[in-house]
PLY file of the C-alpha trace (Angstrom):
ply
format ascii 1.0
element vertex 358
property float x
property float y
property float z
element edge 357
property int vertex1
property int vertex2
end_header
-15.29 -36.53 -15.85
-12.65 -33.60 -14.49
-12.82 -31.94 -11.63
-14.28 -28.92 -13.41
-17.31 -30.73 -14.44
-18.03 -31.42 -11.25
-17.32 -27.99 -9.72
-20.00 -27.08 -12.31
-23.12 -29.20 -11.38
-21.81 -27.93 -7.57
-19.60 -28.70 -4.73
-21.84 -31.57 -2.94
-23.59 -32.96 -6.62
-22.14 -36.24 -7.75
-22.46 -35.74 -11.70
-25.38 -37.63 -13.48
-24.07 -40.96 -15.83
-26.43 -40.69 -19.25
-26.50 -42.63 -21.83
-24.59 -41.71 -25.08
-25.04 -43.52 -28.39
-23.36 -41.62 -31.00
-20.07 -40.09 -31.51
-20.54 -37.42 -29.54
-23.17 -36.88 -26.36
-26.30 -35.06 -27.61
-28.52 -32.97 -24.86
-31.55 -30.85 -25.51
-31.20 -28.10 -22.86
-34.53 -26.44 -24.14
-37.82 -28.70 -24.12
-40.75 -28.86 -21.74
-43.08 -30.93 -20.26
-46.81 -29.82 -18.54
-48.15 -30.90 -15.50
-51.77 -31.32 -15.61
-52.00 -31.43 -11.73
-50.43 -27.96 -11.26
-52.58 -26.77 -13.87
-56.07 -28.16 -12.81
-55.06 -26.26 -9.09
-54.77 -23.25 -10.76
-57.94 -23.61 -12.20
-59.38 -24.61 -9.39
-58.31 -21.67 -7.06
-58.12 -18.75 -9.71
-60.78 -17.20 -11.90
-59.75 -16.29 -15.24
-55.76 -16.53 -14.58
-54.37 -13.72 -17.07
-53.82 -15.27 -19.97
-50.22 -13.82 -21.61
-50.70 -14.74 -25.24
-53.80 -12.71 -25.20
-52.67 -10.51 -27.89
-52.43 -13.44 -30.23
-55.27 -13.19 -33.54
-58.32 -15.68 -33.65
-56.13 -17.26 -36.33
-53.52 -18.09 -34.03
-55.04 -18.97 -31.44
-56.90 -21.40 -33.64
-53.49 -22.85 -35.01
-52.51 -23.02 -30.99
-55.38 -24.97 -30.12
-54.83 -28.07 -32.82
-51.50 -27.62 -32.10
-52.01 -28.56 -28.13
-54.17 -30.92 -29.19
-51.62 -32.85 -31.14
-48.84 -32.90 -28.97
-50.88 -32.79 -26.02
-49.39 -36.38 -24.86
-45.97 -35.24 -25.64
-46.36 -32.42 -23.54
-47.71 -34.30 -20.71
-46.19 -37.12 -20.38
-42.74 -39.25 -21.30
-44.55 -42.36 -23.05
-43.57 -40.76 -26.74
-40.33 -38.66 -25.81
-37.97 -41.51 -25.94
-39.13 -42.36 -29.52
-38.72 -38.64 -29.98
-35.60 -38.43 -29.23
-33.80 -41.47 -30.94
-35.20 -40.31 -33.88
-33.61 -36.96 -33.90
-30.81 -38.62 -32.66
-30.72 -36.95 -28.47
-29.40 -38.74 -26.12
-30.76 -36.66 -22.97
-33.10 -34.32 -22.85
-33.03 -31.11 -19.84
-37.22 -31.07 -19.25
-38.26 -27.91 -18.26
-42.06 -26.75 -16.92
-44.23 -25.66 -20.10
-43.38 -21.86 -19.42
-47.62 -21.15 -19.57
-46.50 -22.60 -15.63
-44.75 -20.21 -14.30
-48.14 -19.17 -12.17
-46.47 -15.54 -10.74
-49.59 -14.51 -10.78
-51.03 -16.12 -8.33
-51.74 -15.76 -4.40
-47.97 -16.92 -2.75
-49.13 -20.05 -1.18
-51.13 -20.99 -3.71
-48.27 -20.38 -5.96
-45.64 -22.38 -3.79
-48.02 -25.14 -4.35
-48.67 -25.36 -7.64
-44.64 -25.36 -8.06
-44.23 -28.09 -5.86
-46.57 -29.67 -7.53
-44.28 -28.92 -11.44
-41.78 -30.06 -9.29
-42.40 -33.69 -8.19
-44.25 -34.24 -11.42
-40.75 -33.07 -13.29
-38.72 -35.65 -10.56
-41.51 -38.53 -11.07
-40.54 -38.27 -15.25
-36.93 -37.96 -14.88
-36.88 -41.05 -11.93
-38.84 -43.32 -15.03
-35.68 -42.67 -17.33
-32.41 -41.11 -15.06
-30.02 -41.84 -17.64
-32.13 -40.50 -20.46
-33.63 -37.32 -18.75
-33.06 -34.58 -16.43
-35.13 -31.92 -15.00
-35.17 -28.49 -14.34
-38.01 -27.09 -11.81
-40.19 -23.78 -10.90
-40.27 -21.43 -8.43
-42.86 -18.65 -6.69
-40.82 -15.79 -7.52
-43.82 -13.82 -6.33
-42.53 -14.39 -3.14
-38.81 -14.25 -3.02
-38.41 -16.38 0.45
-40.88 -19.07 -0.97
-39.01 -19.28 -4.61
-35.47 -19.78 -2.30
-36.61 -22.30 -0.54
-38.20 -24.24 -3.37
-35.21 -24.04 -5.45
-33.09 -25.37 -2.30
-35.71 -28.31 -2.53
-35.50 -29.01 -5.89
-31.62 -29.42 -5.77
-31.09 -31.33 -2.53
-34.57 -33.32 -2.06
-35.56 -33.82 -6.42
-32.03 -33.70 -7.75
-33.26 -31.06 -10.01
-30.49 -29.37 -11.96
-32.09 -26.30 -13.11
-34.73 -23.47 -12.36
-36.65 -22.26 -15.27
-37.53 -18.44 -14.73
-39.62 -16.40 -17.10
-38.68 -12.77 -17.86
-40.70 -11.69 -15.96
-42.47 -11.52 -12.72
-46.33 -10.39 -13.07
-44.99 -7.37 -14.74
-41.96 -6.80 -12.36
-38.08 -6.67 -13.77
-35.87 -9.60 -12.90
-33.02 -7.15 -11.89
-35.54 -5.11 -8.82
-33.49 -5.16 -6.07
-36.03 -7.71 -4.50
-35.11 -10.62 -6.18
-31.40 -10.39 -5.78
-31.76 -12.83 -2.82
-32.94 -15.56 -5.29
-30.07 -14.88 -7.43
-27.39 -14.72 -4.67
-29.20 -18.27 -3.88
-28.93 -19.93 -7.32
-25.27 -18.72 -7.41
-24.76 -20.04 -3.96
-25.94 -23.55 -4.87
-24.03 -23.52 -8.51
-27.49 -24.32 -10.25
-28.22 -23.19 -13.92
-30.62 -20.89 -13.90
-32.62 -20.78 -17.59
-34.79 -17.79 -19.24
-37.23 -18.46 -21.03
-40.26 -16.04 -22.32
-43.93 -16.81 -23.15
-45.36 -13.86 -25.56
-44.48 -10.32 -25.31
-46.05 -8.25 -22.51
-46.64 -5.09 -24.84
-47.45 -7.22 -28.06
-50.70 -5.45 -29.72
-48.89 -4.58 -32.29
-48.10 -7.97 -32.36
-51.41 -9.60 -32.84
-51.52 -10.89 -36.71
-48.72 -13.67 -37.71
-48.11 -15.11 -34.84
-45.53 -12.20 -34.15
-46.20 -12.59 -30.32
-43.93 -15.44 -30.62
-42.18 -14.90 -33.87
-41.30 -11.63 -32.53
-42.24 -11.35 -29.09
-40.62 -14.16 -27.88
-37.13 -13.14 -28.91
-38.03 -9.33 -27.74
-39.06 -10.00 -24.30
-35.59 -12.11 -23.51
-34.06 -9.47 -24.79
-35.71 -6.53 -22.79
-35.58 -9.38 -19.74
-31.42 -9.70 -20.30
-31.16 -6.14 -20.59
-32.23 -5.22 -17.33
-30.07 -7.81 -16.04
-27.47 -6.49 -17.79
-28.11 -2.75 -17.01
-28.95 -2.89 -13.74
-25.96 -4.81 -12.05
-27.43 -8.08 -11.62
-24.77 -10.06 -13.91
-22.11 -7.91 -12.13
-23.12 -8.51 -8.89
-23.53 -12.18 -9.58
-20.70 -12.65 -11.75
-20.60 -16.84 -11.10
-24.61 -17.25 -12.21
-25.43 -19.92 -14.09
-27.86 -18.38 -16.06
-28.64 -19.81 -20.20
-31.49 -17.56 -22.40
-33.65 -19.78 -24.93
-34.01 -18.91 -28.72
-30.31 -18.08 -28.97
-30.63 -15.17 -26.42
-33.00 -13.26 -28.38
-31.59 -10.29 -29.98
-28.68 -8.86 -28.06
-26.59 -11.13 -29.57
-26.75 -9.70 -32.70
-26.68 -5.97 -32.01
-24.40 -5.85 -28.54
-22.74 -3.00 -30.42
-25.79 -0.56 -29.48
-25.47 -1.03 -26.08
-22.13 -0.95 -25.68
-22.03 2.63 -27.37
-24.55 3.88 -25.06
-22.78 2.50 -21.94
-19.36 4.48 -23.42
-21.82 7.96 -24.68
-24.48 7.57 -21.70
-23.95 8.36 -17.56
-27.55 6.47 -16.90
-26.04 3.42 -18.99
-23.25 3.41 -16.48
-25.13 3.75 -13.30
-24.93 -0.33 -12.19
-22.38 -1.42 -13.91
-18.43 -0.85 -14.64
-17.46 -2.34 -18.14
-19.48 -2.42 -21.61
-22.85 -4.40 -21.58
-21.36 -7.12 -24.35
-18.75 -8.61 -21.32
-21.79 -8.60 -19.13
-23.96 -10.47 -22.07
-20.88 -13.15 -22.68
-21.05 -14.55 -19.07
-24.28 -15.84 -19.57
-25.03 -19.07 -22.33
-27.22 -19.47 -24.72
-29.06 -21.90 -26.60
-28.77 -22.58 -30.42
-32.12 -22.37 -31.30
-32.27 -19.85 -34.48
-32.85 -22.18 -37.16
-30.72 -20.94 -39.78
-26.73 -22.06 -39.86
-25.19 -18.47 -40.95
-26.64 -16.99 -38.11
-25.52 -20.29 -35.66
-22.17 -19.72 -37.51
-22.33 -16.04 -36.12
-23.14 -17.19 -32.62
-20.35 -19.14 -32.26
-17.74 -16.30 -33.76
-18.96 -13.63 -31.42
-20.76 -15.71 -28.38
-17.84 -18.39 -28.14
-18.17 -21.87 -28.69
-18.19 -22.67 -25.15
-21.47 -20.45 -23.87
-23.80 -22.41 -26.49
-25.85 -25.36 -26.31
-28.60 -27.28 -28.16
-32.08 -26.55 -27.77
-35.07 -28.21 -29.66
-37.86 -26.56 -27.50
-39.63 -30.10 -28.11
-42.43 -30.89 -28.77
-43.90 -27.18 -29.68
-44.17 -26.56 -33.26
-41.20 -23.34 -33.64
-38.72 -26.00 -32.57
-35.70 -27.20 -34.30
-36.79 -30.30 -36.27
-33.34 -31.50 -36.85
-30.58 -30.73 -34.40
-28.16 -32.64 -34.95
-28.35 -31.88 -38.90
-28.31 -28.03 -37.91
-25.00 -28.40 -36.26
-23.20 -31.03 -38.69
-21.14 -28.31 -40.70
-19.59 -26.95 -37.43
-16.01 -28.38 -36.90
-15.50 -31.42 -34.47
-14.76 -29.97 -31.23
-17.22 -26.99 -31.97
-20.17 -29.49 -32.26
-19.24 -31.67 -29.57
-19.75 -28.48 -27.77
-22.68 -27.40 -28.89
-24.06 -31.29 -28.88
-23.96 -31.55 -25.41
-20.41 -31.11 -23.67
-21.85 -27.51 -22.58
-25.00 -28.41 -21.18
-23.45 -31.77 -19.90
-20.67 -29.11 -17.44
-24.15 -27.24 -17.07
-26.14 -29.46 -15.72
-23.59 -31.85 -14.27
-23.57 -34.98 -16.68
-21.34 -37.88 -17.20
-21.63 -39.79 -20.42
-21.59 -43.16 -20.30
-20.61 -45.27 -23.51
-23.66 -46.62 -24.81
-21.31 -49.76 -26.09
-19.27 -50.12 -23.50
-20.78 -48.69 -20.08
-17.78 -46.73 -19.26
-17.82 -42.97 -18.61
0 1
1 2
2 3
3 4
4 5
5 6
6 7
7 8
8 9
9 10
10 11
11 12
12 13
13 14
14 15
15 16
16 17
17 18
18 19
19 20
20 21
21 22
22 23
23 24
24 25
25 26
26 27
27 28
28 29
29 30
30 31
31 32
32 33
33 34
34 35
35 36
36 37
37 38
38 39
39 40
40 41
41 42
42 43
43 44
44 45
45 46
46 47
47 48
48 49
49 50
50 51
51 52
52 53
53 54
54 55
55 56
56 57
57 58
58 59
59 60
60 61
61 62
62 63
63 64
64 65
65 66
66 67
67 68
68 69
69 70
70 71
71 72
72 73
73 74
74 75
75 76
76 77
77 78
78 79
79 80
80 81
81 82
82 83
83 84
84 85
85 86
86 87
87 88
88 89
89 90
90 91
91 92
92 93
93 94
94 95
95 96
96 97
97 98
98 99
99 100
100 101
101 102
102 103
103 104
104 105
105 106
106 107
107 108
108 109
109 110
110 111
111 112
112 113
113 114
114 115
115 116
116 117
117 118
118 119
119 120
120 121
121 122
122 123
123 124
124 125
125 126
126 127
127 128
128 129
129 130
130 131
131 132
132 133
133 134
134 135
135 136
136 137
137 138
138 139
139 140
140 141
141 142
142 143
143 144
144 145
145 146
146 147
147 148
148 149
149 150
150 151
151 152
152 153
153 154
154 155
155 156
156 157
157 158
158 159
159 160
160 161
161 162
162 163
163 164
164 165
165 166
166 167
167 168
168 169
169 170
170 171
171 172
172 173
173 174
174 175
175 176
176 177
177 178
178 179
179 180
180 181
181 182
182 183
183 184
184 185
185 186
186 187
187 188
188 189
189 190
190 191
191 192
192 193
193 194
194 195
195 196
196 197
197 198
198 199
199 200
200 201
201 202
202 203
203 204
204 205
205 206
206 207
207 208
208 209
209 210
210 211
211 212
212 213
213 214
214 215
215 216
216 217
217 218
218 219
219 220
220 221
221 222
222 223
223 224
224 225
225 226
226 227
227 228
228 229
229 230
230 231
231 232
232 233
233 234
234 235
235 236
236 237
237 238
238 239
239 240
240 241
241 242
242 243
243 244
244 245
245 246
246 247
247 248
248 249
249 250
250 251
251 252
252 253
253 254
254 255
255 256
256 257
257 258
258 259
259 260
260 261
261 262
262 263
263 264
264 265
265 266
266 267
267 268
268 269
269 270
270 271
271 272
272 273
273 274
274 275
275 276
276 277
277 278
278 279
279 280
280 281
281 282
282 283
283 284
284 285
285 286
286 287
287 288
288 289
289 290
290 291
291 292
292 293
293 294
294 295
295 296
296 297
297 298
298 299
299 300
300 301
301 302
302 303
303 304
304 305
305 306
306 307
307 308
308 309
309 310
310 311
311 312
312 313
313 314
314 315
315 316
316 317
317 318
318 319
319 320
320 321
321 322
322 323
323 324
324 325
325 326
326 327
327 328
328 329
329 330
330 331
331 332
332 333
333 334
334 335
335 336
336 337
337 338
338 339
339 340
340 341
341 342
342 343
343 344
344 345
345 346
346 347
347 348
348 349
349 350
350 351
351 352
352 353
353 354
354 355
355 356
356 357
């Protein structure tokens, strides 16, 4: 691989070799994987954890729950993934914590643990199948010291390559001043940070539909990237590594809002010194938005070389064929997309299925 790939997966990370069978390498950047330790702790230690999908309808929630119950050994373990994934044709797959496992809510320490405990469970999978899978961890962002230190674990003790963060803290904005330590951090150590919401946190208007995800899910990256755009963070950071799920949410396709308020508005201007949409092109985003004219739009206004393939396996609003959904692009667009992205991302070097040579 060059010498940018490796600058990209960080100055002291050897890249990863993976298997790749196909013409081009194919990674999922977006799919998950629970930890049924972590979760029975939290149990354990916390009554009634706040639930964040309770705005969801009875009918919903009842889809939800034979939902879980069908991919419930998906989610949980690796012994079907493999299968999974040669049938829709991905060579690696990026495993992040189901995002229900965040767990800000809960006392520091207790937090801390719990991620440790996503963590080594994430490490344990990955360590069964190195060249098929990679992992991305959690941290206690309650507690900004705790969430450094974990994420400094997670690179140089679990060769994780990525933190999942949700978009928000327990109610608290991503760009407070408080957490820019754990930014400067992930910048510092060159790791790709990805955002990823669960519900909406105002959805009762959302209730009926499934709109809390349908809608919600889009609406709270969106709100979540705003403040990061707004409030200096992705100025102040300008070298983050940071990739939104479900194609970003909404910005991407009405940037044009914001960046007339930043040019009409002082209080648009307060953090930051050039129009939001520069700000909102540092950061990548996955291709999960399930229809091809509005992937087609992604790549004309985003740039071919800030996307990347997401499935969110094995949930049921994922991407059911991935590599179909890119096949119109042109060549070196889909290799992109496919996995050259996430593979600089996450620092990955193919390997030739055929012939074992990178």
């Amino acid at each position: 691989m060059s010498g940018d790939h490796l600058c990209a997966c960080g100055p002291e990370r050897a890249p990863i070799p993976v298997a790749q069978r196909g013409r081009h390498l194919v990674v999922d950047l977006h799919c998950h994987m629970n930890i049924a330790a972590a979760e029975a702790l939290i149990r354990a230690e916390v009554e009634n954890p706040p639930n964040p999908l309770a705005f969801m309808s009875a009918a919903s929630m009842a889809t939800n729950a034979k939902l879980f119950a069908a991919i419930g050994r998906k989610l949980n373990g690796i012994d079907e993934r493999l299968a999974d994934m040669d049938r829709l044709g991905v060579d690696v797959q990026a495993i992040s914590p189901s995002p229900g496992q965040y767990y800000y809510f809960a006392p520091d320490e207790l937090g801390r643990d719990a991620a440790r405990m996503v963590n080594d469970g994430i490490a344990a999978a990955v360590a069964q199948h190195p060249d098929r899978l990679v992992g991305m961890g959690t941290v206690p962002l309650q507690n900004v010291e705790m969430a450094v230190r974990e994420m400094r674990r997670c690179v140089g003790d679990l060769g994780l390559r990525g933190i999942e963060i949700g978009t928000n803290v327990a109610g608290r904005e991503l760009a407070e001043d408080a957490f820019r330590p754990f930014f400067a951090a992930a910048e510092e150590l060159g790791v790709l940070l990805f955002l990823h919401p669960l519900g909406f946190t105002h959805g009762a208007r959302l209730a009926e539909h499934y709109l809390d995800n349908i809608i919600g899910n889009p609406l709270e990256s969106s709100i979540a990237l705003s403040h990061l755009i707004f409030g200096g963070v992705l100025e102040q950071h300008s070298r983050l590594k940071l990739c939104v799920a479900h194609g970003g949410g909404y910005l991407p396709a009405y940037w044009g809002r914001m960046d007339h308020a930043y040019r009409a508005r002082d209080d648009c201007r307060r953090f930051i010194t050039r129009e939001p949409s520069s700000y909102l092109r540092q950061v990548w985003l996955d291709t999960l938005v399930f229809d091809r004219d509005q992937l087609d739009a992604l790549v004309r206004t985003h740039g071919a070389d800030k996307l990347c393939l997401g499935t969110d396996y094995p949930f049921d609003m994922g991407e059911p064929d991935p590599v179909g959904f890119h096949a119109h692009l042109p060549d070196p667009v889909k290799a992109r997309l496919l996995g050259l992205n996430a593979a600089q991302l996450l620092g990955l070097s193919p390997l030739c299925d055929s012939c074992g040579r990178e």
